[in-house]
Residue, then its C-alpha position, 0 to 999 in steps of 0.5 A: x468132688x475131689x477136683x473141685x477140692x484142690x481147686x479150692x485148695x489152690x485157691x486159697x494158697x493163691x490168696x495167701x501169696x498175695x497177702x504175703x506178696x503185699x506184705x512184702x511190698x509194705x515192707x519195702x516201702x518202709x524201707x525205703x522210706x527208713x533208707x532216705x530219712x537215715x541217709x538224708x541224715x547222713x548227707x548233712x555229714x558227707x557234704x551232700x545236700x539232700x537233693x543230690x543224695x535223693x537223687x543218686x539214691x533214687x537214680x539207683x533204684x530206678x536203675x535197679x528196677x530197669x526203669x532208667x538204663x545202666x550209667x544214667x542219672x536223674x538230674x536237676x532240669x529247667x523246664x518252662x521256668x520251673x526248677x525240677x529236682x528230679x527230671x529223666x527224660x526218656x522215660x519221662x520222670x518228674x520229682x519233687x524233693x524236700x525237707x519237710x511236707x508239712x501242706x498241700x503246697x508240695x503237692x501242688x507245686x509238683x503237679x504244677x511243674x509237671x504240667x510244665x514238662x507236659x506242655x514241653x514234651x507232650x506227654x504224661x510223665x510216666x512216673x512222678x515222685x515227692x521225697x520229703x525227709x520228714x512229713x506231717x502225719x496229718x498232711x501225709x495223710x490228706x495229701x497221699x489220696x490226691x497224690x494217689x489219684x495224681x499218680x505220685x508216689x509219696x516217699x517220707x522218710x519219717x512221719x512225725x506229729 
């Protein structure tokens, strides 16, 4: 009986760290999100569009998360007559970057040019991003469903009415 006690004790710890760690993970991406729309601000000042600082920034993250190796960059790529804003290829990362999400049209368009890197390399990206400095509440809304099933991430900045 006592066994089956701590069990159960342990379990519900086990839960509680899971909420903690997603709690933790909402967090991040509230920050992340604050970072670019702040930064992107700031961009305007440094004489950096905001393409390039989403770039660098996003570079450093995935460097970070040992996704992309020390010392390389995503960069601006060509594929199939399609301008990628962010492209990495090995492994293979396709990004979108805007100004504003404001339709479906960002979405679509990005789903488009990684169809065009699929073509060429063969295979899925293994990651897919739409950074947007500001984004629609509504749009973000309709759009983060068919993002998520897709399998981009969504990073805005600030979401306004």
């Amino acid at each position: 009986e006592k066994l089956w006690e701590e069990v159960k004790s342990l379990r519900e710890e086990t839960r509680k760290l899971w909420r903690g760690q997603d709690k933790l993970r909402e967090g991040q991406e509230k920050l992340r999100a604050s970072m670019i729309y702040g930064f992107g601000e700031l961009s305007r000042f440094a004489g950096m569009s905001f393409e390039e600082f989403v770039r660098k920034f996003m570079s450093e993250y995935l460097r970070s998360g040992k996704v992309i190796p020390e010392g390389k960059e995503l960069r601006r790529e060509l594929v199939e007559g399609e301008e990628i804003d962010m492209f990495f290829e090995d492994p293979l990362i396709v990004g979108e970057v805007t100004a504003s999400l404001d339709s479906e049209e960002e979405l679509d368009k990005l789903l488009r040019k990684a169809g065009a890197v699929m073509k060429v390399y063969g295979r899925r990206p293994r990651a897919m991003y739409l950074v947007a400095l500001t984004a629609k509440k509504d749009v973000h809304r309709s759009v983060s469903k068919r993002a998520k099933e897709a399998g981009v991430e969504i990073i805005a900045g600030k979401l306004v009415d």
